[in-house]
TORKOL-699028 format. One record per residue: x, y, z of N, C-alpha, C, O, CB in turn; residue in one letter; residue number from 1. Coordinates in steps of 0.02 Angstrom, whole numbers, always signed. Glycine has a CB too. Layout:
BEGIN
{r {X, Y, Z}, {X, Y, Z}, {X, Y, Z}, {X, Y, Z}, {X, Y, Z}, 'a', NUM}
...
//
This chain:
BEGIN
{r {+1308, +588, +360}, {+1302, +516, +354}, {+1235, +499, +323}, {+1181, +522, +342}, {+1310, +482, +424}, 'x', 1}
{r {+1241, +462, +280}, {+1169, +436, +251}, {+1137, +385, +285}, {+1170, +337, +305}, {+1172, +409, +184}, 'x', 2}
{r {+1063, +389, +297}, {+1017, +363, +315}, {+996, +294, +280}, {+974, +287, +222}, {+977, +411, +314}, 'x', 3}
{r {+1012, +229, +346}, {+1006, +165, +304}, {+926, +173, +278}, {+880, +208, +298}, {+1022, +88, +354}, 'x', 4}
{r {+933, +109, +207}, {+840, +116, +196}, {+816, +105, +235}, {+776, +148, +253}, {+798, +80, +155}, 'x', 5}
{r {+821, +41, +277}, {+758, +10, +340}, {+733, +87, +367}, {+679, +112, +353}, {+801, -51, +427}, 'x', 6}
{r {+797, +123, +416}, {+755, +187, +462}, {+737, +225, +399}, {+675, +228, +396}, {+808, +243, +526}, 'x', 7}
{r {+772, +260, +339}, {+726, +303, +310}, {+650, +270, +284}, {+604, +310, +290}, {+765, +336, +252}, 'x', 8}
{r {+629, +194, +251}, {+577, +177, +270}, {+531, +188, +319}, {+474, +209, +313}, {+585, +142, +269}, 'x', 9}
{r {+569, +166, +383}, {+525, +171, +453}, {+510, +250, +451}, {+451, +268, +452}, {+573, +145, +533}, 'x', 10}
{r {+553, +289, +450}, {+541, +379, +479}, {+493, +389, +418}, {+450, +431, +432}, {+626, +449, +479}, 'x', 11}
{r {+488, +368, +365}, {+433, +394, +302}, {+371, +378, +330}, {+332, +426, +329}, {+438, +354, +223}, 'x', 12}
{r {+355, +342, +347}, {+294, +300, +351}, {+275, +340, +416}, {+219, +364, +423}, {+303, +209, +357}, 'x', 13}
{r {+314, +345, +452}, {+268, +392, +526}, {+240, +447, +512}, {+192, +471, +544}, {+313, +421, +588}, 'x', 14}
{r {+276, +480, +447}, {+268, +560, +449}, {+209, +540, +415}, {+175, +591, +413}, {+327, +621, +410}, 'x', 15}
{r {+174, +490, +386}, {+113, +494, +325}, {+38, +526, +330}, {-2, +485, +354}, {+97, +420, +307}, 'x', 16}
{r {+16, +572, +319}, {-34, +590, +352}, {-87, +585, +313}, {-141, +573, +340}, {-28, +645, +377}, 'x', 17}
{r {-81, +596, +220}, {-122, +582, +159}, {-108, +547, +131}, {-52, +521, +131}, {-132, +617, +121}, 'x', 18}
{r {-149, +533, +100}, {-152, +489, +17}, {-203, +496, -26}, {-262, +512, -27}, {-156, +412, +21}, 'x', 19}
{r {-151, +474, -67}, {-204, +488, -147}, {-181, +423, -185}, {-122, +404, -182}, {-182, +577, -207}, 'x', 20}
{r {-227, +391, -222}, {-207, +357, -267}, {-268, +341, -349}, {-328, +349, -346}, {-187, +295, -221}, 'x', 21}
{r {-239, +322, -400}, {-288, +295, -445}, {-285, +232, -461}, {-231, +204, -453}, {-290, +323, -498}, 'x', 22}
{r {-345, +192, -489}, {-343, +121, -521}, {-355, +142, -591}, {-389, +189, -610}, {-399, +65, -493}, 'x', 23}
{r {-318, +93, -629}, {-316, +109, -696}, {-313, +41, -729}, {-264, +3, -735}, {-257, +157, -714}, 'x', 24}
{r {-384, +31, -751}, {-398, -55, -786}, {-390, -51, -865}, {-401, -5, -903}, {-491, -89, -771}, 'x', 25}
{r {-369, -110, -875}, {-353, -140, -937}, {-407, -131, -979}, {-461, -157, -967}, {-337, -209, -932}, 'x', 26}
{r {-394, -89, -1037}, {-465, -78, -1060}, {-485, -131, -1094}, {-527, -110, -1134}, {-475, -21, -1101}, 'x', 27}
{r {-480, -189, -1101}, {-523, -249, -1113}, {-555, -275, -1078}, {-588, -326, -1092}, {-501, -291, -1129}, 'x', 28}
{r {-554, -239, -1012}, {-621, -236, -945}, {-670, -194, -929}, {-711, -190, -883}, {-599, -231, -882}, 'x', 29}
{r {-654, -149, -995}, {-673, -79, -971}, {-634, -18, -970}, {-573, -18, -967}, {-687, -84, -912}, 'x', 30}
{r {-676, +45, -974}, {-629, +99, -967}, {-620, +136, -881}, {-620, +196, -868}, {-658, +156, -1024}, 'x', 31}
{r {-616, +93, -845}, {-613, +113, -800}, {-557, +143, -763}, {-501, +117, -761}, {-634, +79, -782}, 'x', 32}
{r {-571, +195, -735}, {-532, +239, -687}, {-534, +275, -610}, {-550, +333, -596}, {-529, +279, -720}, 'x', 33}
{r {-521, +242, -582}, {-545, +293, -532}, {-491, +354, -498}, {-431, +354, -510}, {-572, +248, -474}, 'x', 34}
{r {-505, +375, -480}, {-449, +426, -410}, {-494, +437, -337}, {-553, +454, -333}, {-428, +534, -443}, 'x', 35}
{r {-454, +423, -290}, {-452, +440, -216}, {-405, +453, -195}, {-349, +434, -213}, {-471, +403, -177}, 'x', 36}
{r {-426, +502, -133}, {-389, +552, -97}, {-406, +526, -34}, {-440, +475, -33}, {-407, +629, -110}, 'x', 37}
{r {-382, +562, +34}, {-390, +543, +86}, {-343, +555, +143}, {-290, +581, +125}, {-400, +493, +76}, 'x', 38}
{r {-351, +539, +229}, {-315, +566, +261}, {-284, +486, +296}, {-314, +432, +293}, {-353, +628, +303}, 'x', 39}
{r {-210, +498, +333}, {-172, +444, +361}, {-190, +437, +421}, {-138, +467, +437}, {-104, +449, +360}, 'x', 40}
{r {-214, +426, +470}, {-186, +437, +548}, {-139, +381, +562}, {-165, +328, +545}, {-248, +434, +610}, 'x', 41}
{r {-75, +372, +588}, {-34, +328, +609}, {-73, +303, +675}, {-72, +351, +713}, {+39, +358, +619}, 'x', 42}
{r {-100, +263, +700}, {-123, +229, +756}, {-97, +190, +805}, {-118, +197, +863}, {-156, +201, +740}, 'x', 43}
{r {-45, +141, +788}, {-1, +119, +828}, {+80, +135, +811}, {+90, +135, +750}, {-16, +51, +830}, 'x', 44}
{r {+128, +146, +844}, {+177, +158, +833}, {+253, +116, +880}, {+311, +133, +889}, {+163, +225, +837}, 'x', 45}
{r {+221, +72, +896}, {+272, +10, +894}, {+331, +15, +868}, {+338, +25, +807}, {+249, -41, +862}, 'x', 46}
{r {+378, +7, +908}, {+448, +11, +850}, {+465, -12, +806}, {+501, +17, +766}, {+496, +2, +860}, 'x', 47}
{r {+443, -78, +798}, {+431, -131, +735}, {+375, -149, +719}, {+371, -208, +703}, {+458, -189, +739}, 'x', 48}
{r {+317, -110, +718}, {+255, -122, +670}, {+226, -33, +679}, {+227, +9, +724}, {+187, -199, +707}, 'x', 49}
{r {+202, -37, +609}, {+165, +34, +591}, {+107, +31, +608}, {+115, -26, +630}, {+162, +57, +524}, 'x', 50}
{r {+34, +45, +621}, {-11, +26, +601}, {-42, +101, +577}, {-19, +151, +606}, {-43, -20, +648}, 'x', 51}
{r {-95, +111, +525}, {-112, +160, +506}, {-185, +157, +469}, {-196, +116, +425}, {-60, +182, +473}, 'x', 52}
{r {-229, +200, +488}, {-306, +211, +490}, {-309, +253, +413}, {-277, +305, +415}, {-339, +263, +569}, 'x', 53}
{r {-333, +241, +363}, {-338, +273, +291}, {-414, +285, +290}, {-456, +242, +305}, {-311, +220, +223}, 'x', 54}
{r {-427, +342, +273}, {-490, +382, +256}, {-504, +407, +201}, {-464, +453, +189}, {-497, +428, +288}, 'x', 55}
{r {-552, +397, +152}, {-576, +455, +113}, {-620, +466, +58}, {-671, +450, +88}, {-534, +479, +94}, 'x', 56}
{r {-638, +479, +5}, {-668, +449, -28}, {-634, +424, -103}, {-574, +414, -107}, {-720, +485, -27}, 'x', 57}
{r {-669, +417, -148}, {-644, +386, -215}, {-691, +404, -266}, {-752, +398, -258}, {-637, +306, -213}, 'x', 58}
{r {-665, +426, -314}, {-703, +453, -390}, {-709, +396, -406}, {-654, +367, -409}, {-667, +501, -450}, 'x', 59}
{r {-779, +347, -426}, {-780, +288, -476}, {-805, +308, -524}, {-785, +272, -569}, {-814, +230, -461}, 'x', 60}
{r {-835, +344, -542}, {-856, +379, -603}, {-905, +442, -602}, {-946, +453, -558}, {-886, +330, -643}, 'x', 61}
{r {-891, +487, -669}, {-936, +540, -647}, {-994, +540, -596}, {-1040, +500, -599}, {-962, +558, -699}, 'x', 62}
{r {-990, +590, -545}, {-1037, +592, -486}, {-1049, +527, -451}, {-1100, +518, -417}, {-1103, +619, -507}, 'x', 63}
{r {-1016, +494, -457}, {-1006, +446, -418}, {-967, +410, -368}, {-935, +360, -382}, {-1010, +425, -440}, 'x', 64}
{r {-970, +444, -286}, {-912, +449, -266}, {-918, +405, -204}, {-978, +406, -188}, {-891, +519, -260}, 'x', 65}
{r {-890, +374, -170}, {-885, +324, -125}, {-833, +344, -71}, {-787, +383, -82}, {-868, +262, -160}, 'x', 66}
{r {-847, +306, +2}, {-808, +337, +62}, {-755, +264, +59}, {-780, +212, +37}, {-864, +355, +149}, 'x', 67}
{r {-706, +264, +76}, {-672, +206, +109}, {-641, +205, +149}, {-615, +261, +152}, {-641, +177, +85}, 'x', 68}
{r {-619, +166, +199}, {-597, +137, +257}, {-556, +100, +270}, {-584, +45, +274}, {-628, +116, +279}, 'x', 69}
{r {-471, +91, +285}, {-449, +33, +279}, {-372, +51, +312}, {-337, +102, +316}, {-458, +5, +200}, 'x', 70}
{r {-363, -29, +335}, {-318, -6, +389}, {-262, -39, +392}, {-273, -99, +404}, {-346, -8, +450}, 'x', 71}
{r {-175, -22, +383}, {-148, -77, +348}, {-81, -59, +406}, {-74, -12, +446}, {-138, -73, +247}, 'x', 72}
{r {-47, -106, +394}, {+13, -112, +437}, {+89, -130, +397}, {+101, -164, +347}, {-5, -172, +489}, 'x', 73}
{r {+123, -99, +432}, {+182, -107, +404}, {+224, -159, +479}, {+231, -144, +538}, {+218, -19, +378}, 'x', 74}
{r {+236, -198, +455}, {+279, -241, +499}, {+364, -268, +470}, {+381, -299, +419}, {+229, -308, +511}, 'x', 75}
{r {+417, -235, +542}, {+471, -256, +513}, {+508, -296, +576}, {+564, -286, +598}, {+511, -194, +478}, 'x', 76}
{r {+456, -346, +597}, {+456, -389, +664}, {+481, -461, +629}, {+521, -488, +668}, {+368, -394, +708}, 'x', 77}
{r {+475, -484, +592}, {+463, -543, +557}, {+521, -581, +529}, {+529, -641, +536}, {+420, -528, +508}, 'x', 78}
{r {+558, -542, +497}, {+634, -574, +469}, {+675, -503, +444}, {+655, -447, +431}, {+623, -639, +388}, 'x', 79}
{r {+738, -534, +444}, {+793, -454, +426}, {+773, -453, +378}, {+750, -397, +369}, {+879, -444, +422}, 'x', 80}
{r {+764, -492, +324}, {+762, -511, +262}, {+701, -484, +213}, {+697, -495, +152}, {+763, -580, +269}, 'x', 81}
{r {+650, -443, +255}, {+601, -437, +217}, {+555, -396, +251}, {+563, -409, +311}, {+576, -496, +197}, 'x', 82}
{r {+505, -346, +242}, {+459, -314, +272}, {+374, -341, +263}, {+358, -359, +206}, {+473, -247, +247}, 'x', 83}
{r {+324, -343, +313}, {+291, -349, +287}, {+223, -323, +278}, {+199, -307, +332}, {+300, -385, +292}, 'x', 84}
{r {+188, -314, +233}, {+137, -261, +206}, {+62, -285, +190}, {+44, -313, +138}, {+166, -231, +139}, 'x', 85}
{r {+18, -267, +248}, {-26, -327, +241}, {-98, -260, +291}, {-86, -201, +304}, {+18, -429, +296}, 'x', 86}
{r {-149, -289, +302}, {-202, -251, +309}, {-240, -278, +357}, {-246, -337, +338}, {-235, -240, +252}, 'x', 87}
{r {-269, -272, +406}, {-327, -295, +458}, {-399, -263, +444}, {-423, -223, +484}, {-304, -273, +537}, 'x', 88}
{r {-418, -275, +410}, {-502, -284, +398}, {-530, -306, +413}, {-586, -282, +417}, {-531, -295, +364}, 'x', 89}
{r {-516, -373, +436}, {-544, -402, +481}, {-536, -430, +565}, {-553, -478, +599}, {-549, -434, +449}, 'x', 90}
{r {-499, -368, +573}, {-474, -342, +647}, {-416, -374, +655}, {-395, -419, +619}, {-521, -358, +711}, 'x', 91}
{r {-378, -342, +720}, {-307, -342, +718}, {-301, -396, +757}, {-247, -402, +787}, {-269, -281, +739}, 'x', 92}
{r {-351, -445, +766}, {-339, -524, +775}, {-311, -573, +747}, {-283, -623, +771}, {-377, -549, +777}, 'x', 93}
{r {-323, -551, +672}, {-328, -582, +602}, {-318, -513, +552}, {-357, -481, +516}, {-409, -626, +589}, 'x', 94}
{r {-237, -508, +570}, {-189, -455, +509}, {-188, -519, +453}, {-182, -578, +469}, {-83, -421, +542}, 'x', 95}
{r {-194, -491, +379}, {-183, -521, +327}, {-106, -495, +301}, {-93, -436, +290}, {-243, -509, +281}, 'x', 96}
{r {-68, -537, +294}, {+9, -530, +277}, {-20, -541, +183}, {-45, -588, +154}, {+79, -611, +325}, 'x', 97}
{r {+5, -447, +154}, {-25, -464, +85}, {+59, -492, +64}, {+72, -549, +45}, {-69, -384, +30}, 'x', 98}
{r {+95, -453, +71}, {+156, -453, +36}, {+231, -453, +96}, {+236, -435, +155}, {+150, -378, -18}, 'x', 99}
{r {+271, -478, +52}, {+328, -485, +91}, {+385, -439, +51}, {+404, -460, -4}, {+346, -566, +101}, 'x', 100}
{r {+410, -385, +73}, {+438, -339, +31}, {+510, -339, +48}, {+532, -329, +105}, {+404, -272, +36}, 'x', 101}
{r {+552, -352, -15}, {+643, -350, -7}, {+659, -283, -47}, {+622, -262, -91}, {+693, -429, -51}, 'x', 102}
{r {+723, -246, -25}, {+727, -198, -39}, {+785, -226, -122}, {+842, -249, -116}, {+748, -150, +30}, 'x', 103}
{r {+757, -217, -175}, {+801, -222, -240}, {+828, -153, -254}, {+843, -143, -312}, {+758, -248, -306}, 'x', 104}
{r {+839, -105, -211}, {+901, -28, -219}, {+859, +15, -154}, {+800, +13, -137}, {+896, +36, -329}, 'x', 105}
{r {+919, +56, -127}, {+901, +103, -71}, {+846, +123, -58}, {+827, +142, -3}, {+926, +153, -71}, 'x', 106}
{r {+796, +120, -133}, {+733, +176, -134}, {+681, +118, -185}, {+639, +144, -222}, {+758, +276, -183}, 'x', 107}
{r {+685, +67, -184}, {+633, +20, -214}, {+625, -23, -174}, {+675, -42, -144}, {+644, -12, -275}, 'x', 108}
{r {+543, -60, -156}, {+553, -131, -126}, {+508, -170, -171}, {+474, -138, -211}, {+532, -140, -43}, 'x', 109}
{r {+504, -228, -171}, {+448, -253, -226}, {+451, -309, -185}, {+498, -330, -151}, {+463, -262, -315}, 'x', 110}
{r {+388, -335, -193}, {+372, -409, -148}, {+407, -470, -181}, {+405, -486, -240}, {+284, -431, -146}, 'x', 111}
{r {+436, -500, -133}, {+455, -563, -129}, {+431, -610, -168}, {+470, -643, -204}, {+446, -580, -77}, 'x', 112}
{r {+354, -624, -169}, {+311, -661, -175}, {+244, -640, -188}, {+222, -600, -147}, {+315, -693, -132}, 'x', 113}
{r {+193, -663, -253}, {+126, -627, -251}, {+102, -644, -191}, {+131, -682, -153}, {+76, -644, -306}, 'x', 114}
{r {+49, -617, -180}, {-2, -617, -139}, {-70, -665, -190}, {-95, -638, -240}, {-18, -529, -117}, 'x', 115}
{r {-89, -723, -171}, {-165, -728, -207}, {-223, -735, -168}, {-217, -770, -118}, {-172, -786, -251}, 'x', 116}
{r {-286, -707, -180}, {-338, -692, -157}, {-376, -727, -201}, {-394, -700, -253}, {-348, -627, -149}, 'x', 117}
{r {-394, -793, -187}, {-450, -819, -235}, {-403, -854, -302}, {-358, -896, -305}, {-508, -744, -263}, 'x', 118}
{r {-454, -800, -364}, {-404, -824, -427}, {-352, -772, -443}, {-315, -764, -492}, {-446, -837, -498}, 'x', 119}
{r {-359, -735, -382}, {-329, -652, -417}, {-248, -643, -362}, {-232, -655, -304}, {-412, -557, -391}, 'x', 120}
{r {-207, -608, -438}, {-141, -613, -404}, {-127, -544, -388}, {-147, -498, -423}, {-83, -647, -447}, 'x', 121}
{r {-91, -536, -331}, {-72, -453, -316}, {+10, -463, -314}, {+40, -504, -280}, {-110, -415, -228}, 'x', 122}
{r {+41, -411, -363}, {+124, -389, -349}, {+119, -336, -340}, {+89, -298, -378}, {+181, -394, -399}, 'x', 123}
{r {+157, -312, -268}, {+178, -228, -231}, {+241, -214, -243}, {+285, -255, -230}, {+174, -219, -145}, 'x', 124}
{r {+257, -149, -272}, {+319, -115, -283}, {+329, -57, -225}, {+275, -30, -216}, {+318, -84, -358}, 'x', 125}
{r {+379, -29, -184}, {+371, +3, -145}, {+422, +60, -149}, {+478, +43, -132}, {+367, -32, -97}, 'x', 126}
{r {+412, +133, -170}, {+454, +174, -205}, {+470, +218, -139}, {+419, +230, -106}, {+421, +212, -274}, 'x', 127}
{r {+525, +244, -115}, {+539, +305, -96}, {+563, +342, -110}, {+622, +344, -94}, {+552, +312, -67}, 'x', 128}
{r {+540, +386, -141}, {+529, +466, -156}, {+547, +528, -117}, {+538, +514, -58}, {+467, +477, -161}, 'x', 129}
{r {+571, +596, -125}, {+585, +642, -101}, {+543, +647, -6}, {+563, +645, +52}, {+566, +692, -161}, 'x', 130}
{r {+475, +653, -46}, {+432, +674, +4}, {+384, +629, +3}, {+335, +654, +32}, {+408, +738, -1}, 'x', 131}
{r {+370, +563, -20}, {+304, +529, -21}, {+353, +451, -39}, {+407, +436, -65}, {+235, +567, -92}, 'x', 132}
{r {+291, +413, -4}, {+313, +334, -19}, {+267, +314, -56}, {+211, +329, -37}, {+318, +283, +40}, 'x', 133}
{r {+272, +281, -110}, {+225, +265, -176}, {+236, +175, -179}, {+284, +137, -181}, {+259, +315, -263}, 'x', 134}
{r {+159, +170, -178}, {+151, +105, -175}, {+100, +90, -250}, {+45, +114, -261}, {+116, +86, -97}, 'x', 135}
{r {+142, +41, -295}, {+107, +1, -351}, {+94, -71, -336}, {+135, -115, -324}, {+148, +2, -414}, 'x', 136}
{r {+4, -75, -342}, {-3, -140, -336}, {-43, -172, -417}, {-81, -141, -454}, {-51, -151, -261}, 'x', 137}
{r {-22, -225, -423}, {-27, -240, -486}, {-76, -307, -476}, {-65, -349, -432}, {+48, -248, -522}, 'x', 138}
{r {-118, -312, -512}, {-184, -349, -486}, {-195, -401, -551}, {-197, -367, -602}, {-260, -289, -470}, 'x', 139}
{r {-200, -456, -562}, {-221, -496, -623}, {-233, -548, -578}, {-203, -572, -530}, {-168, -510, -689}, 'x', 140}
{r {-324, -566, -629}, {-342, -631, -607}, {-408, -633, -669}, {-413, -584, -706}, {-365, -637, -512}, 'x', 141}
{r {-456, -694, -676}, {-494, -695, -712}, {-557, -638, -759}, {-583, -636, -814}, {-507, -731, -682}, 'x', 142}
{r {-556, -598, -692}, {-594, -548, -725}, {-569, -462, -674}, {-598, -411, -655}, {-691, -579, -720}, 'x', 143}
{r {-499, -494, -670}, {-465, -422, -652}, {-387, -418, -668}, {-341, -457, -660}, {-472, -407, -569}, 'x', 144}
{r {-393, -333, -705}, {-313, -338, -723}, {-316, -265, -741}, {-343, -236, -788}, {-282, -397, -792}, 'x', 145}
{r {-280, -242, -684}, {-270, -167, -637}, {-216, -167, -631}, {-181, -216, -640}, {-299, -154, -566}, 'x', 146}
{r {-189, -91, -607}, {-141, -50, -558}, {-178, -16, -528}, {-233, +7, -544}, {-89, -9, -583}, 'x', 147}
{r {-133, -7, -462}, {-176, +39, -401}, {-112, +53, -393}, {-66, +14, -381}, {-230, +7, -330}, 'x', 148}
{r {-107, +143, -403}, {-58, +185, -383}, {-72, +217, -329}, {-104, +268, -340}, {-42, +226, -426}, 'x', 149}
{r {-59, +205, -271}, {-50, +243, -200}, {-7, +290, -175}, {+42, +259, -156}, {-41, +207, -158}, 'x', 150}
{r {+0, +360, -165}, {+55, +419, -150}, {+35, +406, -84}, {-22, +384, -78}, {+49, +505, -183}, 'x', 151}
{r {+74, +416, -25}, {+89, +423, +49}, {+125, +502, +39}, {+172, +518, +2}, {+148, +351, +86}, 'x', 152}
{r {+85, +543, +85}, {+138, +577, +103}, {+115, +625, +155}, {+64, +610, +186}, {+169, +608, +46}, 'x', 153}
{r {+152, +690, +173}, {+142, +726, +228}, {+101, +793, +222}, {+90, +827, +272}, {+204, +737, +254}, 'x', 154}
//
């Protein structure tokens, strides 16, 4: 019997223990690139919310390498209709709901709705893959216009 998306979503996301991802800017901003790597810890495990602790550092440019910290949640408490994908940075008093994610095929989700931060717009695509959940966030605003490719996996 095949595995609906919602649980194979939910069972992906528990197993997550790394990540890696790169930003890759519009070179009319620059040639910028980075890559980071890093480790998952799942932290809360709620039946309907994920929460998960991301560690590690990030290549911003030759020898130039930076630690980051950041802690995001998957919530599927909220409506049948939609998941949602959002981050507490500023503690789990005040979770930021970035995106609201509908599933458009078994193994894609893409947000509902941008997310805006300021002048800057964020669209999340949400891929499942063999062994890894791959998250594209797509970033445009006045003086930003990025992808941030994120691999999840075990």
């Amino acid at each position: 019997m095949m595995e609906k998306p919602l649980n194979k979503l939910k069972s992906s996301i528990l197993k997550v223990q790394k990540i890696n991802f790169t930003i890759e800017s519009n070179p009319e901003y620059g040639p910028e690139l980075a890559n980071g790597s890093g480790t998952v810890k799942v932290i809360s495990t709620i039946p309907e919310k994920v929460i998960f602790d991301e560690r590690g550092s990030v290549e911003l440019a030759p020898e130039l390498i930076s630690v980051f910290q950041n802690t995001m949640f998957w919530d599927f408490t909220k409506s049948e209709e939609y998941i949602v994908l959002g981050h507490l940075r500023q503690g789990e008093n005040h979770p930021v709901e970035l995106v609201h994610l509908v599933f458009k095929t078994d193994n894609l989700l893409i947000s509902a709705d941008p997310h805006y931060c300021g002048d800057d717009i964020y669209y999340a695509e949400v891929e499942l893959k063999q062994e890894e959940i791959q998250v594209i966030w797509k970033v445009k605003g006045p003086k930003k216009d990025y992808i941030k490719k994120i691999s999840y996996f075990n």
